[in-house]
N, C-alpha and C positions, 0 to 999 in steps of 0.2 A: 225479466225484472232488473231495474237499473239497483249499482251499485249503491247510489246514496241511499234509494228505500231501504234497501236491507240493513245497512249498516246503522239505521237509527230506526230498523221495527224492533221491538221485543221476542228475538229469536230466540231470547235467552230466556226466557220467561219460564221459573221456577226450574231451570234448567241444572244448578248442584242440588242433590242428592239432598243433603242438609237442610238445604233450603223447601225444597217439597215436604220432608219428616216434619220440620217448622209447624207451615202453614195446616198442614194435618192435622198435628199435637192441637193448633190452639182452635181446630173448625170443631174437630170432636169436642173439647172440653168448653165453645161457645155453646152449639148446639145442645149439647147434652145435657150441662147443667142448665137450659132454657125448657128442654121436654122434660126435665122432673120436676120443676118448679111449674109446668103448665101441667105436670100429671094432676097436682096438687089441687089446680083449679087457678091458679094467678098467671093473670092476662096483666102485663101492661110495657108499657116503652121498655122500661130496663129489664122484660125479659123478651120483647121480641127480637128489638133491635140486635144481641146477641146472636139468638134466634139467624138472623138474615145472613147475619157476617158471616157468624159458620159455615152453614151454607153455602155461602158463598168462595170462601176460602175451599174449600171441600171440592165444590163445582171446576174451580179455579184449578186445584190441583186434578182432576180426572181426569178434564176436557182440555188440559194445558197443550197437548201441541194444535187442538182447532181453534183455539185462541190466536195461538202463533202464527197459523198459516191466516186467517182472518183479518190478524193487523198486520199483518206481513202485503196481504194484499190491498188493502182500504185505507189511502190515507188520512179522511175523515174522521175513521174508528179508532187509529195510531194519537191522533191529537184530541180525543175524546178521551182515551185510555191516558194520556198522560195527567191532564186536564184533573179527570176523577180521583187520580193517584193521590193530584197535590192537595186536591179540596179534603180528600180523607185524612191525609196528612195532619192540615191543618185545624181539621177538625179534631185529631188527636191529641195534637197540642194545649187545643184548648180545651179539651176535657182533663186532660193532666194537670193542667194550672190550674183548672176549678176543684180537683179533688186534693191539691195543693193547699188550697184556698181549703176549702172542708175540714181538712188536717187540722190546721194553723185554727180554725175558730173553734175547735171542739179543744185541743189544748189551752186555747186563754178563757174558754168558759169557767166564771170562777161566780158561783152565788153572793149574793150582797151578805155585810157580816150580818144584818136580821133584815129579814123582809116579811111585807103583813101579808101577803096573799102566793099560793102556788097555785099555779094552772099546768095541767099536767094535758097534754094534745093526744089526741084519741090515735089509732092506725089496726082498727078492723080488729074484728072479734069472731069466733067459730063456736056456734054450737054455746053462746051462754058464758064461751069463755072469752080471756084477753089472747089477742096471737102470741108469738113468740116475743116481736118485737114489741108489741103494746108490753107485755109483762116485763121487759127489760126497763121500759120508761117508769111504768107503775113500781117497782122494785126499788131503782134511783129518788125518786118522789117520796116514798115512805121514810130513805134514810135522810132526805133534807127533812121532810115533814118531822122528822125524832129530833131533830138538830134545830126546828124552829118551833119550838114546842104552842106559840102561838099563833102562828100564820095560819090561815084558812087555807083549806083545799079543795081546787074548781078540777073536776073532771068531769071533761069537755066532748062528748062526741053523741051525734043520734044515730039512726036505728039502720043498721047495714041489710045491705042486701041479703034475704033471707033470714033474717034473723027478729026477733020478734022485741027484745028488748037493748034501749039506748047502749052506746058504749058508753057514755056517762055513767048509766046506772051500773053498769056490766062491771065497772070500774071502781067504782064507787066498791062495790062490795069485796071485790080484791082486795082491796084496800083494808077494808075493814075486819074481814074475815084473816086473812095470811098477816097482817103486820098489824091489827090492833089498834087498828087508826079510829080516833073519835070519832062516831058518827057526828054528832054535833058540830066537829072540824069541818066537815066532806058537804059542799055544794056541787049538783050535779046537773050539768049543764046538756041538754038531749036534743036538741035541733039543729046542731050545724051537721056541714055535710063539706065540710073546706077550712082552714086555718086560718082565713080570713074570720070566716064564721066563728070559728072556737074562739078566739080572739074577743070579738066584737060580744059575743053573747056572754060571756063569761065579765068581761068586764062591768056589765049590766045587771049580773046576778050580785058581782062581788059592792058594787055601788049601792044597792039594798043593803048589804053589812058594812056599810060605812068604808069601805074600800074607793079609793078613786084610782082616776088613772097615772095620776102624780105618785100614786104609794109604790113601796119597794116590789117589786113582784118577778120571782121566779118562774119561768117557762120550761118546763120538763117537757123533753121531746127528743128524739133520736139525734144522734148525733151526729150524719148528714145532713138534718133536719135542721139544725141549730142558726145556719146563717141567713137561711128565705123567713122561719119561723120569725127572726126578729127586724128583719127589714118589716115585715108583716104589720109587728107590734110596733112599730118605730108610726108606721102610717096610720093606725090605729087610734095614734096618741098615748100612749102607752109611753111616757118619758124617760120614767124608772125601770126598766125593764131589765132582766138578766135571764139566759139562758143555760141551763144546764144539760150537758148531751146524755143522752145513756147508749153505752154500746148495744151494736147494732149486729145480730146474730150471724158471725160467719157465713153460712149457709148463702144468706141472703144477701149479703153485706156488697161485694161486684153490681146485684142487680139493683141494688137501692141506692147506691152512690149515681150510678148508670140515671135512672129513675131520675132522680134530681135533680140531673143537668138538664135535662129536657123539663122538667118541674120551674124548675130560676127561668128559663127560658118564657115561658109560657108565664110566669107570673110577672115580668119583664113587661113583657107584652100587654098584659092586662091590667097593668099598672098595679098591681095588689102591693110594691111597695118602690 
């Protein structure tokens, strides 16, 4: 084997001590917080994707010197391995600028000083109840809803997998039941199945109470959730629109930021805004 290959294969690869502890530390705490969140029953991008890396860091560190001797020997594989490096790289980058970006819009969320209508965005229900993270939206909501003693409230979501009633409705009674909230206030929107949708159908219940799309309206929705939700609304026609975040439960908080890159992505694409 000639001198130049070796001296630009990655003979080095994961080769300080540190550097292998590293890649350990973060494959087990990928992986692992990805199989309790999948023990739980949640499938989706911001827990596989974790899920893979680990794994693959893990893999990475095990099989590290057949790695080595492999690019050692294939210069094809030496320049695909470099290749991969920098696309992850880059891809890192710009998932830190977007949860940058996340930061920055869940900070300048500031509700209008009175608005006629809240729409508060569904996000799954178990068993009759709100999740963790729906309860955190629905909790925020209520304290605007106190603060706007006149605005209407749209909660927005229809009937999840396995579950026999809307998250509108599901929500609706949260509402009512834990924080006292007017029934008379509470319009309850049961057919969507997407933010576009919550959106779009919500706007059409609130247009029946004399609500347009020109009026002041707050958007309750996670705090991740804040910057696509109002691109969303902006495309919707929704002029006036304001979003306010609710924190987004530790636990989950990695795989729902995670989630959302791939989310903007995909609504990007589909032009939803």
């Amino acid at each position: 084997m000639n001198n130049t290959a070796t001296a630009h294969s990655p003979r080095k690869i994961l080769q300080p001590p540190w550097l292998r502890a590293l890649c350990s530390v973060i494959g087990i705490l990928l992986l692992g917080d990805a199989l309790v969140l999948m023990m739980y029953g949640m499938f989706n991008v911001g827990i596989i994707v974790p899920a893979v890396t680990g794994t693959a860091l893990l893999c990475m560190v095990i099989w590290r010197g057949r790695i080595s001797l492999a690019l050692e020997r294939h210069a094809l594989l030496r320049r695909l391995w470099r290749l991969g490096w920098m696309v992850f790289a880059l891809w890192l980058i710009s998932l830190l600028a977007f949860w940058l970006r996340i930061a920055q819009q869940t900070h300048d969320d500031k509700p209008a000083a009175a608005v006629d209508a809240i729409i508060v965005l569904g996000s799954a229900t178990r068993d009759g109840q709100p999740s963790q993270t729906l309860a955190q939206r629905l909790d925020v909501a209520a304290r605007l809803a106190r603060a706007q003693p006149a605005a209407l409230v749209v909660t927005s979501g229809g009937v999840d997998f396995g579950e026999v009633e809307s998250e509108g409705r599901i929500m609706s009674r949260y509402l009512e039941q834990k924080h006292g909230i007017a029934p008379q206030r509470l319009i309850m929107e049961e057919k969507s199945t997407s933010t576009a949708l919550n959106l779009s159908l919500s706007l059409a219940l609130l247009a029946e109470r004399g609500v347009s799309s020109n009026s002041s309206i707050a958007i309750v929705t996670s705090d991740f959730h804040t910057l696509r939700a109002l691109g969303i609304a902006q495309k919707a026609g929704l002029t006036n629109a304001h979003t306010v975040g609710a924190p987004t439960p530790l636990s989950i908080r990695f795989n729902a930021w995670l989630r959302e890159y791939f989310a903007v992505a995909s609504s990007w694409l589909l032009r939803e805004f």
